[in-house]
C-alpha positions as CSV (number, residue, x, y, z in Angstrom):
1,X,206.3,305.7,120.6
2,X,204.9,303.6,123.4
3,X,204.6,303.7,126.9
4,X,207.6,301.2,127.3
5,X,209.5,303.9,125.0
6,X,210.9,304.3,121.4
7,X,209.4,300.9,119.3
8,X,211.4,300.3,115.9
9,X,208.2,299.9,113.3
10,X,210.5,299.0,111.0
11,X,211.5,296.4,112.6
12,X,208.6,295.1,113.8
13,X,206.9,295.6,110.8
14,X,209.2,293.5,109.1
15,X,208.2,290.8,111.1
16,X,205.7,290.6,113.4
17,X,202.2,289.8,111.3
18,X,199.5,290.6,113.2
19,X,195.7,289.7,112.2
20,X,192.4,289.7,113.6
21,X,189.0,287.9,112.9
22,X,185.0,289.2,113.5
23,X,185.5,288.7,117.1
24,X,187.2,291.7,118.6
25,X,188.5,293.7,116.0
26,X,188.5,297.2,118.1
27,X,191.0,295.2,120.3
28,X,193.4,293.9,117.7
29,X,193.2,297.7,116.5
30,X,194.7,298.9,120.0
31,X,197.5,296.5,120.0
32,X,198.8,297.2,116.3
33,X,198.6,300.7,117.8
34,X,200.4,300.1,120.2
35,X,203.3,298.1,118.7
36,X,203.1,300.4,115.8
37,X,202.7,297.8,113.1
38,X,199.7,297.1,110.5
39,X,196.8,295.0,110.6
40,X,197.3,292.1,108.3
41,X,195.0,291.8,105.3
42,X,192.2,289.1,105.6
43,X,188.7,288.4,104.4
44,X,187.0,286.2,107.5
45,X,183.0,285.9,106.3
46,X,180.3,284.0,106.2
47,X,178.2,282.6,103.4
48,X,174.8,282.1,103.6
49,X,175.1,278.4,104.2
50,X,176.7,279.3,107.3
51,X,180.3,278.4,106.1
52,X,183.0,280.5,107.1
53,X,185.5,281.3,104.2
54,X,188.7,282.8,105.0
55,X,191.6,284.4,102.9
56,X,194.7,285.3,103.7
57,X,195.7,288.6,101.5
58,X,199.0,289.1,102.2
59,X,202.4,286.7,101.5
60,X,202.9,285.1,105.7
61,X,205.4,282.5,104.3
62,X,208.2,282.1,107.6
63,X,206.4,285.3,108.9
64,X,205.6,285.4,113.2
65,X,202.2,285.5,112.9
66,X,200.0,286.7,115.8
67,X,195.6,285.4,115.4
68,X,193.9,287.5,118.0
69,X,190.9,285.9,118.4
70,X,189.1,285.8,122.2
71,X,186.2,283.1,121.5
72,X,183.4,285.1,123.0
73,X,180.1,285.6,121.7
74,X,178.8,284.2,119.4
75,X,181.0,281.3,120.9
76,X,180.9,278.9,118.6
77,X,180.9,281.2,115.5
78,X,184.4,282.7,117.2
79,X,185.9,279.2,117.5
80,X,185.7,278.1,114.6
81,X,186.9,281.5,112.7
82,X,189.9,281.0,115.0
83,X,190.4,277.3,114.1
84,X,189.9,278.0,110.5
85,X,192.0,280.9,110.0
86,X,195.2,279.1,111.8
87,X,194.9,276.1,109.2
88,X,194.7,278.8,106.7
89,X,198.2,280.3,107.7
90,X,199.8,276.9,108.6
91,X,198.7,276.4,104.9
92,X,199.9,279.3,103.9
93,X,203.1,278.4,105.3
94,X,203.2,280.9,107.8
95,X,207.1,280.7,110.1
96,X,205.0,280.8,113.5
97,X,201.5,280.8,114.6
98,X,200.1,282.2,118.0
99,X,196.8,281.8,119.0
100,X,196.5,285.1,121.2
101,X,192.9,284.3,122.6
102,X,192.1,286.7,125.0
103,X,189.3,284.9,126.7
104,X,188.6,281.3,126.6
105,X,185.8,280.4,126.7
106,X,184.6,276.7,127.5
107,X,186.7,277.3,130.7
108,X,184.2,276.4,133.3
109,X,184.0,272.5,131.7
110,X,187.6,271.7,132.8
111,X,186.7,268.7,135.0
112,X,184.2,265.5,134.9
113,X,182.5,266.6,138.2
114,X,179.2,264.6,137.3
115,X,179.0,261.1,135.4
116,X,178.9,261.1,131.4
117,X,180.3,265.3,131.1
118,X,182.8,266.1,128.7
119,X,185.5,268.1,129.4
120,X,185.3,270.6,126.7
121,X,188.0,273.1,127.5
122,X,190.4,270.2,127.2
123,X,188.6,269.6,123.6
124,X,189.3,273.2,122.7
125,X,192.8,273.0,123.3
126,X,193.0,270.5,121.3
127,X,191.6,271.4,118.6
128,X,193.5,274.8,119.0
129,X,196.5,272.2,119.0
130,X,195.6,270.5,116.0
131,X,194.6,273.1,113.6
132,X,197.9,274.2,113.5
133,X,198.6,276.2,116.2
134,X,202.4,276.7,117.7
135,X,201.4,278.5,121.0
136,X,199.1,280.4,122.9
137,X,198.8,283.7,124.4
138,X,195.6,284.5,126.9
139,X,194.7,286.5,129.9
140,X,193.2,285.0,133.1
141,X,191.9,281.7,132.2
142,X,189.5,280.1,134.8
143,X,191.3,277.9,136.4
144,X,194.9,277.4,135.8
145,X,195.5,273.5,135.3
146,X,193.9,274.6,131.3
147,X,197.3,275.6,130.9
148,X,198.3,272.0,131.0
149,X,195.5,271.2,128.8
150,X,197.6,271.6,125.8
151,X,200.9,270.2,124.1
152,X,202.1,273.8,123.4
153,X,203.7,276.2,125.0
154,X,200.8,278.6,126.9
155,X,201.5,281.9,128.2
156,X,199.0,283.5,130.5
157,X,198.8,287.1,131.4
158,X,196.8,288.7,134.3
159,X,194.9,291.7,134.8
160,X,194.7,291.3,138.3
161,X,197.8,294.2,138.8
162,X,195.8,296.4,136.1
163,X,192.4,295.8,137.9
164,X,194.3,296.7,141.3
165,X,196.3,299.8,140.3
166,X,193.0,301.0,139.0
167,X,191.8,301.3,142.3
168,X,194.9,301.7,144.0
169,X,194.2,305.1,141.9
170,X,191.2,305.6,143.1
171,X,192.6,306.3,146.6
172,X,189.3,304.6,148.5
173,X,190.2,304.0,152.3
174,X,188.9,301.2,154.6
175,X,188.6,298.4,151.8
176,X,188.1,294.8,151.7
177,X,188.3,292.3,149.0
178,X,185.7,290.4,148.7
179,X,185.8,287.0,146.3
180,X,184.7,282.9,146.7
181,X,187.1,280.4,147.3
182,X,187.4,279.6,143.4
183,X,189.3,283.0,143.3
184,X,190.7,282.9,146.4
185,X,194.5,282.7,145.2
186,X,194.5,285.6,142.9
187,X,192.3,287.8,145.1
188,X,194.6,287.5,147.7
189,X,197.3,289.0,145.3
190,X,194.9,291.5,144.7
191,X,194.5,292.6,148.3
192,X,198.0,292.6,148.7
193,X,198.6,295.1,145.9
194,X,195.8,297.2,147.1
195,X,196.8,296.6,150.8
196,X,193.4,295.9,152.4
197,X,192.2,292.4,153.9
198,X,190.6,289.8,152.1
199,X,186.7,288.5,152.6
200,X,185.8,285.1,151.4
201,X,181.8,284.6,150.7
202,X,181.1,280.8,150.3
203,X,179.2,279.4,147.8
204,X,177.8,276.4,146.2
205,X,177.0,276.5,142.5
206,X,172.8,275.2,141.7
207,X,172.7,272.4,139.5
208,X,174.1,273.2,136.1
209,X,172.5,277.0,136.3
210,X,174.0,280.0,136.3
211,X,172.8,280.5,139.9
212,X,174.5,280.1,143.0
213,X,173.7,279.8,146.5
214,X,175.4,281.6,149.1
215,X,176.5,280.5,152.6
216,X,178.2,282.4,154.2
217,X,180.8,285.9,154.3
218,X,183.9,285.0,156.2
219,X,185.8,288.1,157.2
220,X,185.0,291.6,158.8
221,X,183.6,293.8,156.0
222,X,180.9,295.8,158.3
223,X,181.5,299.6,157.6
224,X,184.2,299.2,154.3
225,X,184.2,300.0,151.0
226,X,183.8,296.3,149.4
227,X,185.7,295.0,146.2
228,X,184.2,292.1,144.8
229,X,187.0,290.2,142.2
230,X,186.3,287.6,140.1
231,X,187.9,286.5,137.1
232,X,184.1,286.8,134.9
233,X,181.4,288.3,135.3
234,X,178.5,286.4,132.8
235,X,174.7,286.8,134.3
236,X,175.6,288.2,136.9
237,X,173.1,286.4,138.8
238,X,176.3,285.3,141.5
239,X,177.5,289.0,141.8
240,X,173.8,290.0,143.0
241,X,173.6,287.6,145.4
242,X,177.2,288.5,146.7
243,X,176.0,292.5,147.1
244,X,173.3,291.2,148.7
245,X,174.8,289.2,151.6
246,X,177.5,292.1,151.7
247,X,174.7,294.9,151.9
248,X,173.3,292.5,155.5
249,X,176.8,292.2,156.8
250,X,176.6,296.3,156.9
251,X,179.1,297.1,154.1
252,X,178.9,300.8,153.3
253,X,180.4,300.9,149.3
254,X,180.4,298.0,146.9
255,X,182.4,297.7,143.8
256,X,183.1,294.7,141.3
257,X,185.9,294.2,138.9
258,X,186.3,291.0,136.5
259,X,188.9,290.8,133.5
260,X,186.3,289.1,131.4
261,X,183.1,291.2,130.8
262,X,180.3,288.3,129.5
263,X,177.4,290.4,130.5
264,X,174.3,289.0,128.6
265,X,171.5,291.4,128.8
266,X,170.1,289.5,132.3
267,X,173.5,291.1,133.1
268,X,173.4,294.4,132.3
269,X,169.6,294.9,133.9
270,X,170.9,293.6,136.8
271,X,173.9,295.8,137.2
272,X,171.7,298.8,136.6
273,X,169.2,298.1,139.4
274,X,172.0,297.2,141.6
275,X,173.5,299.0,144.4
276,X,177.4,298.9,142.8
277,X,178.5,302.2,142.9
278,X,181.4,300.8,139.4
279,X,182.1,297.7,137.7
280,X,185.7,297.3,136.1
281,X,186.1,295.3,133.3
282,X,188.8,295.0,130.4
283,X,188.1,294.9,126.9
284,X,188.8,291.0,126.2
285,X,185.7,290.9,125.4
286,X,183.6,294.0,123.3
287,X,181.4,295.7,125.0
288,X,178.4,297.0,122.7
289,X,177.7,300.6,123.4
290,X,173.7,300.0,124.5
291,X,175.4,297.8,127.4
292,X,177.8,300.6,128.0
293,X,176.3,301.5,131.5
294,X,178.2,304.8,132.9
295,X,178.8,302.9,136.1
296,X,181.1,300.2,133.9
297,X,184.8,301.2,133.3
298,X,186.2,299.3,130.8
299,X,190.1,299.3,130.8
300,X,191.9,298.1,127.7
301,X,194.3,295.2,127.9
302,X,196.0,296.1,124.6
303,X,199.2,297.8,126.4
304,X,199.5,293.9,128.1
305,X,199.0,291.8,125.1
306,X,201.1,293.9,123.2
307,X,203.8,293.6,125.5
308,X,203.7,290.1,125.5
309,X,203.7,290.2,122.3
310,X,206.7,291.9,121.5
311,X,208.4,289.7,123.6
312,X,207.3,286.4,122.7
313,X,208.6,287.8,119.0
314,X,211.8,289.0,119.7
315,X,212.9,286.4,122.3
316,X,212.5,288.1,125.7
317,X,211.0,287.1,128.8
318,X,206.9,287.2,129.6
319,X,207.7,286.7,133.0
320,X,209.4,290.1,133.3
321,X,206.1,291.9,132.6
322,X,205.2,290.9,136.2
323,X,208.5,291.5,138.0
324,X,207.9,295.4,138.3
325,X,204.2,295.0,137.6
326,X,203.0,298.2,139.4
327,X,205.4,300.8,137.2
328,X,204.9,298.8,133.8
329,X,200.8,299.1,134.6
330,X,201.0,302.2,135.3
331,X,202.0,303.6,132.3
332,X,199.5,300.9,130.5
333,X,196.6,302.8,132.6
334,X,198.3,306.2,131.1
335,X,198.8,304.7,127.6
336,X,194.5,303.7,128.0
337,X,193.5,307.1,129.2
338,X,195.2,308.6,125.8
339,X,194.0,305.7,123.4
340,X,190.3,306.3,124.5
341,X,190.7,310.1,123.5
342,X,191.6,309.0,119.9
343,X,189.0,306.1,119.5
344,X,186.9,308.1,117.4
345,X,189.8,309.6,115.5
346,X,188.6,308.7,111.6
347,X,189.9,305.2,110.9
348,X,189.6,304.1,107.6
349,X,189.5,300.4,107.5
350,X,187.3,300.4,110.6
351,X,183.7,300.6,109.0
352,X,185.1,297.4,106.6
353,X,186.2,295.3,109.4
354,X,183.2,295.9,111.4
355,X,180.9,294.2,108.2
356,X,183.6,291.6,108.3
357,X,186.7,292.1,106.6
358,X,189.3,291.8,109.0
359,X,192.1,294.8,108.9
360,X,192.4,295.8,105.2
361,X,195.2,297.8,104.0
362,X,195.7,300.7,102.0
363,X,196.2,299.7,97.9
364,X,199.4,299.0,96.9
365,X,200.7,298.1,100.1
């Protein structure tokens, strides 16, 4: 049973294969929950040359495989699990692979904008492309045009109705969204769900740093309850600058919500000395519990994927996830509130994945 209704695990289990590697296992776990199938067997390790080895344990031959994989830290270590374990099912003769990468990272280096600069996100896709790979399923990439980046079909979710009914919930009065220009297009959606006005603060990223230099806040936001949205939030470094020049303009309430949660420990010190009364994140990336502030809220994106993924299987449109967004994430935020009441429930498998052995099954299955 699902949010969405009665699931067949049968059927499903038949035929969606679903694995995970050392990245984010706890979120692969939610979304075989949630579709009511398995974790594939896999051993995904390291040896102490620094060589990943990976096994596939089950028979994938013509099976719909589904790699969830978001390439977050440690980035590189991520990337090239994900790369090796799709050759290893392509060898294995798996029927279909999907990449179902959560967060990409590398997104930020999708254009030469200085002389003799790679463009590494483009170099990611391809080597997503190359290993093997026959599509690719990821939430709120950093700029859109990555999409085009590959020869393969691409589907990318959003969070931003998730992020928004969150506060639509909430029930705050007199809000404004705040967000740069980079963000402007799905910010505005935002405000439109939420129904408040939109604030732009302008900016001009420092060099190759982290930091950012603000100009200026264009919009009324004296005396509202500010919502900054972004699509990451990494140092944070930008977001303190942003509460900053919000706190002159006379805002009385600031809040910040980002589907990708980077937060290095700069990060995390930062948001604790802050004056942001929450920060909303999803759980594309795992949050360790000594960064797990009590003002962050961390809303799982399992219900989404899984979604997507059930569709992408069985034939059915993606695009229909968004054409009555505000019911369908409604129920997600429901289906989240009663997964994170069971998270501690006794798992079996859990304390093996978590040394690295991705999603053993019982014996004899």
């Amino acid at each position: 049973m699902t949010a969405f209704g009665v699931r067949d695990p049968g059927r499903a289990g038949e035929q969606i294969s679903l694995y995970t590697g050392n990245a984010n296992p706890a979120l692969a776990r939610k979304i075989a929950r949630y579709l009511g199938v398995p974790l594939g067997r896999c051993e995904v390790f390291e040896f102490a040359n620094e060589n990943i080895f990976v096994k596939i344990l089950d028979n994938v031959r013509e099976r719909d495989v589904f790699l969830i994989q978001p390439t977050c830290s440690p980035v590189q270590k991520s990337i090239m699990e994900l790369l090796i374990m799709i050759d290893a099912f392509k060898r294995a003769s798996a029927g279909r692979i999907t990449a179902v990468v959560p967060y990409y990272a590398y997104g930020r280096s999708d254009k030469k904008d200085q002389p003799r600069v790679p463009i590494t996100a483009r170099l990611i896709a391809d080597m997503i492309s190359v290993a093997g790979a026959d599509r690719v399923l990821t939430v709120d990439l950093h700029q859109g045009q990555i999409q085009g980046f590959f020869n393969i079909p691409v589907d990318e979710l959003t969070a931003v109705t998730m992020l928004s009914n969150y506060f639509i919930r909430k029930q705050l009065e007199d809000t404004v969204v705040v967000t740069d220009l980079g963000y402007a297009k799905r910010a505005r959606t935002f405000a439109e769900l939420i129904d408040a006005p939109l604030a732009i603060i302008e900016k001009r990223r420092v060099g190759n740093s982290d930091r950012a230099e603000l100009l200026n806040v264009i919009g009324d936001v004296r005396g509202r309850r500010a919502i900054v949205v972004d699509d990451e939030i990494v140092t944070a470094g930008t977001l303190m600058e942003m509460v900053r020049a919000l706190e002159r303009e006379g805002v009385s309430e600031i809040y910040a919500c980002a589907t990708h949660g980077v937060l290095p420990d700069p990060a995390i010190d930062r948001i604790r000395e802050s004056a942001l009364a929450e920060v909303v994140i999803t759980d594309t990336i795992p949050l360790p519990p000594a960064k797990n502030l009590e003002r962050i809220k961390v809303l799982s994106i399992a219900p989404l994927i899984g979604e997507a993924i059930s569709r992408i299987h069985y034939g059915e449109s993606v695009g229909a996830l968004f054409a009555s967004e505000m019911q369908l994430v409604s129920e997600m935020l429901l289906w989240d509130e009663e997964e994170q009441q069971q998270e501690h429930d006794d798992d079996p498998f859990r304390e093996r994945t978590e040394r690295g052995v991705a999603a053993p099954a019982p014996s004899g299955a």
